[in-house]
N, C-alpha and C positions, 0 to 999 in steps of 0.2 A: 335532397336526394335527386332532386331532378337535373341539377347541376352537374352529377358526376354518368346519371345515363343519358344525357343526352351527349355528352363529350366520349363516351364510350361505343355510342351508334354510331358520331361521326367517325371517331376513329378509327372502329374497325370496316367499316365502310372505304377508308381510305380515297377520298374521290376522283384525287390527282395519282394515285400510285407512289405516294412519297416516302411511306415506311418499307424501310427500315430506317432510313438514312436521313429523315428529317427530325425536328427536336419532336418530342412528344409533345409540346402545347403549338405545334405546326397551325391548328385550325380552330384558336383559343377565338379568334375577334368572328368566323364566321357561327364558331358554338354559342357566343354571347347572343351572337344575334338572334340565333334562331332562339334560345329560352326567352330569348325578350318577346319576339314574334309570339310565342306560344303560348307564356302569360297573358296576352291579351286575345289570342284568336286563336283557338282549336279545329278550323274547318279546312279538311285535307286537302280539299282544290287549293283552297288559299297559303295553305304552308307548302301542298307541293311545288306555288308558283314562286312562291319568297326564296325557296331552299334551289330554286332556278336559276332565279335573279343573282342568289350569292356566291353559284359557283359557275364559271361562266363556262361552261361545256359547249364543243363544238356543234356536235350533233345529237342533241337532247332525247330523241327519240332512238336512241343507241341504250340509252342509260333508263329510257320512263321505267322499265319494271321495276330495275333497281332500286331506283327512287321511289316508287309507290311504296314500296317495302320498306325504306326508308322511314317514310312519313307516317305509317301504319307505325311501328316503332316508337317511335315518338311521341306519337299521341297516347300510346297505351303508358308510356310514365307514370 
């Protein structure tokens, strides 16, 4: 189950703005990552830095709430 909500966060999250018009498994290798991430480490500093590192946003501090919300998300899985 964890596999389909966390591909459900990312997507409707959208990070880059790419739906409509990208395929649906558009952010299959960065959702891999992050279940893999999360399987081993559940602490939010730490995945909100990983889920940083994967999507390379200009101005990060544009996006933190976003992202906080994000990460709260995902952890509740």
């Amino acid at each position: 189950m964890i596999k389909m909500d966390v591909r459900k966060i990312i997507n409707q999250w959208d990070p880059y703005s790419l739906f409509p018009y990208a395929p649906e498994n558009e952010y299959e290798t960065e959702i891999k990552k992050i279940e893999s991430f999360v399987s081993r480490n559940n602490v939010k500093t730490d995945l909100s830095e990983f889920i940083e590192s994967i999507f390379d946003f200009e101005d990060i501090s544009e996006d933190k709430k976003t992202l906080d919300d994000i990460v709260e998300k995902i952890l509740l899985v």
